[in-house]
N, C-alpha and C positions, 0 to 999 in steps of 0.2 A: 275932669275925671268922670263924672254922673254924664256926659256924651259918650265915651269909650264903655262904660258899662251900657247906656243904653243899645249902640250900636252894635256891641259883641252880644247881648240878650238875640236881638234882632237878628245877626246873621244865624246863630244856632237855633234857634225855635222858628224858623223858614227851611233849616234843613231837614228836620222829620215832618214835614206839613206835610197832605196829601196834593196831590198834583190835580188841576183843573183837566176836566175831560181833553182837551184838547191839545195839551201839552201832555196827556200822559200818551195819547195817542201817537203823537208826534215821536215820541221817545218809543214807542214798540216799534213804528213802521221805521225810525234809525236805525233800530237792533238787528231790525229784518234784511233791510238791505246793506250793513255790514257785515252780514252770517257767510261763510265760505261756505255755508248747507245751499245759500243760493244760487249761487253759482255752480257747483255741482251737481243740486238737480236739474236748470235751464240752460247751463252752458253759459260760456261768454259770448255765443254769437245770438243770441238774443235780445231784445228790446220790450224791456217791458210798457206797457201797453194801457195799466190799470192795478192798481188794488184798491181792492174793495172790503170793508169790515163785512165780518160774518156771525153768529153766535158763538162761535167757536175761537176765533180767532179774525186772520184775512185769506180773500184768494190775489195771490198775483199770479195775471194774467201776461202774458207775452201773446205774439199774433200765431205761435203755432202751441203753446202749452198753458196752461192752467196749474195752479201749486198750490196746494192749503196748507198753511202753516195755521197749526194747532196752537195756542198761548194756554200755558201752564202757567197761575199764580199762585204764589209762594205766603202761605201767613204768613203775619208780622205779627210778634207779640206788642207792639209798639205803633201808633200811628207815622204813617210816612207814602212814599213814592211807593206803589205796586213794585214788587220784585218777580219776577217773572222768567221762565225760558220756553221754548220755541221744540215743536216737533214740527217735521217738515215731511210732507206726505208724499208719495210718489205724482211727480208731475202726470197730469194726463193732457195728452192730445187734444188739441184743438179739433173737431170735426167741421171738415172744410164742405 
């Protein structure tokens, strides 16, 4: 019984934990490339190329557009995983 209560302590106080930099990252560049705003700004017939963290947010880059997606984070009155959403800026041209 004193395993099943350690174990259920355990999983619940791992789920409001803050996420290490790199998995929190991981989970915004996920969010970014399931957004239908992606694909709508670069089209399906693009190949992206690059993202790159910015102050802001990231740029994804493709070989003929560049995109800044803005990251808005959301207080928590509570410690946990950043909550976050996404503006998506008009793609601009590549100068060839």
């Amino acid at each position: 019984m004193k395993k099943l209560i350690f174990l259920l302590a355990a999983c619940f106080s791992t789920t409001y934990a803050l996420l290490p930099p790199l998995a929190q990252s991981v989970r915004e560049i996920e969010a970014i490339l399931s957004d239908p705003r992606l694909y709508q700004s670069l089209g399906s017939g693009e190949k992206i190329v690059g993202i790159e963290r910015t102050d802001s947010g990231y740029v994804v880059m493709t070989h003929n557009y560049s995109l800044q997606v803005t990251i808005v984070y959301h207080a928590l009155p509570y410690p946990g995983p950043a909550r976050f959403m996404f503006e998506f800026q008009v793609s601009e041209p590549i100068p060839k």
